[in-house]
Backbone bond lengths (Angstrom), bond angles and torsions (degrees), N, CA, C in turn:
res aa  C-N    CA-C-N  psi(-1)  N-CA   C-N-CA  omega(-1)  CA-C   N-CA-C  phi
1 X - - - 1.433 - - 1.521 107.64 -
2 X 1.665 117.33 136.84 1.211 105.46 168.78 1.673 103.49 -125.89
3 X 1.521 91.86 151.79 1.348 87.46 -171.55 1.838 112.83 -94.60
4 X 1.648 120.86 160.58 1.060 109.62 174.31 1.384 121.61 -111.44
5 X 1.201 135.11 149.23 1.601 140.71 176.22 1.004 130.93 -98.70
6 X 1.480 125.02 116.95 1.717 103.62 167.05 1.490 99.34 -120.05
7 X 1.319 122.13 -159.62 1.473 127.70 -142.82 1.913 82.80 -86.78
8 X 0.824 144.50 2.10 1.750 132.90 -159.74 2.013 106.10 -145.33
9 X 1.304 110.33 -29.01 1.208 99.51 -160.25 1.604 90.37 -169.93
10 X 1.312 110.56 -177.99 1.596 120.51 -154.45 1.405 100.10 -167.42
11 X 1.505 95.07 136.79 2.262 99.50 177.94 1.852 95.39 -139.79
12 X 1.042 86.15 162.13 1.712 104.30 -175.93 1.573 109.53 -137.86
13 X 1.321 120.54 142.68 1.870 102.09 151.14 1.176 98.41 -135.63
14 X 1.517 81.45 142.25 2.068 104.65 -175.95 1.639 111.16 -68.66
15 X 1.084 106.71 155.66 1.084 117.81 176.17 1.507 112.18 -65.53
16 X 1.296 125.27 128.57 1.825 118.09 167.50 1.351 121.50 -31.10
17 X 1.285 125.40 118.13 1.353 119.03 172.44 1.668 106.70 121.03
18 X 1.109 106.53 -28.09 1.799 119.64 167.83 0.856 133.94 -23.24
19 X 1.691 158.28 78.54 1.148 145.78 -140.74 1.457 107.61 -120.65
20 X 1.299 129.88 11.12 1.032 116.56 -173.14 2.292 94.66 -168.46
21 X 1.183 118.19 160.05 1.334 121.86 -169.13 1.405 115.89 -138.15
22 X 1.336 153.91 69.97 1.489 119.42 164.34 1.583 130.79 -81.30
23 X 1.359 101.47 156.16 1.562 91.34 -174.64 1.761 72.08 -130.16
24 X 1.737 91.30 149.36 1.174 129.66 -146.23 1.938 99.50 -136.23
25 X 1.543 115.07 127.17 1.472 95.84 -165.11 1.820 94.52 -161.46
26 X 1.460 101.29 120.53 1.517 108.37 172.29 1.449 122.64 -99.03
27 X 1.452 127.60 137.17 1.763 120.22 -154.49 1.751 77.41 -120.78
28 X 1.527 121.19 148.36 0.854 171.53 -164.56 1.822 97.48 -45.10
29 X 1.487 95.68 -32.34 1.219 94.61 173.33 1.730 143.29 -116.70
30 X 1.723 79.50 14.65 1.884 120.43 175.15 1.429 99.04 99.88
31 X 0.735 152.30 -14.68 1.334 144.59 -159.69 1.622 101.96 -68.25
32 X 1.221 100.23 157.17 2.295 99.64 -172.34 1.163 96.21 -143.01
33 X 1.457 90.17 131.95 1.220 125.90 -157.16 1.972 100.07 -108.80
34 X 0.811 130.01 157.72 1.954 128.78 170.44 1.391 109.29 159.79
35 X 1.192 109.37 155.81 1.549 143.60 -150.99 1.423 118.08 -157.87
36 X 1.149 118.94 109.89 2.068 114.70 -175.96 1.717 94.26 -92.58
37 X 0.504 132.68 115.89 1.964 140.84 131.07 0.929 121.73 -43.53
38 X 1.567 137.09 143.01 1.190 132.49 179.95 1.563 92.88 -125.09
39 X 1.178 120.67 138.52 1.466 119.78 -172.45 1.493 113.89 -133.22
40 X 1.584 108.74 114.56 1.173 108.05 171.05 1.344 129.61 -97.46
């Protein structure tokens, strides 16, 4: 999966079969940011 960017926000779609998601996110001042999803 690749994800896409625009200047405010960002979308992805998982590949079929996907059971699980993190989104992964760096702020301006390095700090990391992430979250797993579980997707049913």
């Amino acid at each position: 999966m690749e994800p896409v960017t625009t200047t405010h926000l960002f979308y992805a779609t998982p590949t079929p079969g996907t059971r699980t998601l993190t989104v992964e996110a760096v702020d301006p001042f390095g700090r990391r940011y992430s979250e797993t999803l579980a997707l049913t």
